[in-house]
N, C-alpha and C positions, 0 to 999 in steps of 0.2 A: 825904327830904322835899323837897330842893329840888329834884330831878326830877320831882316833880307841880307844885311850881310851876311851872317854865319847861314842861313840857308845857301848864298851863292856860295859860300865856302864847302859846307857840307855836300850840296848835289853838284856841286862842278856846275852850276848856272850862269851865267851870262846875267847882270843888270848894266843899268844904266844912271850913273849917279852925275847930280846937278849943284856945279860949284860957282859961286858967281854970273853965272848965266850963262857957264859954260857947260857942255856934256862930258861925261868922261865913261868911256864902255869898255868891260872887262870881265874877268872873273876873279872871285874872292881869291885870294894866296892863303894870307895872315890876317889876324888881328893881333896888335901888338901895342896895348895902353890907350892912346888916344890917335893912332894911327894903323890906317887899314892899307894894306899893300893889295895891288892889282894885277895880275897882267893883261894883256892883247896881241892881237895879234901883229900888231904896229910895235907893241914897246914890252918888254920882258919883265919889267920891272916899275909901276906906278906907286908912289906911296900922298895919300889925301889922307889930310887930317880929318877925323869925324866931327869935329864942333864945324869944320868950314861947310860942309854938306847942307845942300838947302834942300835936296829932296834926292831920294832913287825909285828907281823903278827897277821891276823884274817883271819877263814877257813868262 
């Protein structure tokens, strides 16, 4: 899992990460310990915990 984040961080990608059965869509910012920062184009600033992550995807 943390190789699609630091890829979406590295290429400026787009995934899609799965938190309690919820979606959450963005692109990588940060990795910062045990927390990844996102933005979108809805919110400037997301920060998910990586143990809470049940699954991501990248198109």
């Amino acid at each position: 899992m943390r190789e699609l984040l630091e890829a979406s961080q590295n290429d400026k990608k787009g995934l899609m990460l799965y938190v309690k059965g919820q979606s959450i869509a963005g692109i990588v910012v940060k990795i910062a310990g045990d927390v990844v920062e996102l933005r979108s184009r809805e919110y400037s600033r997301i920060a998910v915990r990586i143990d809470s992550i049940d699954a991501a995807a990248m198109a």
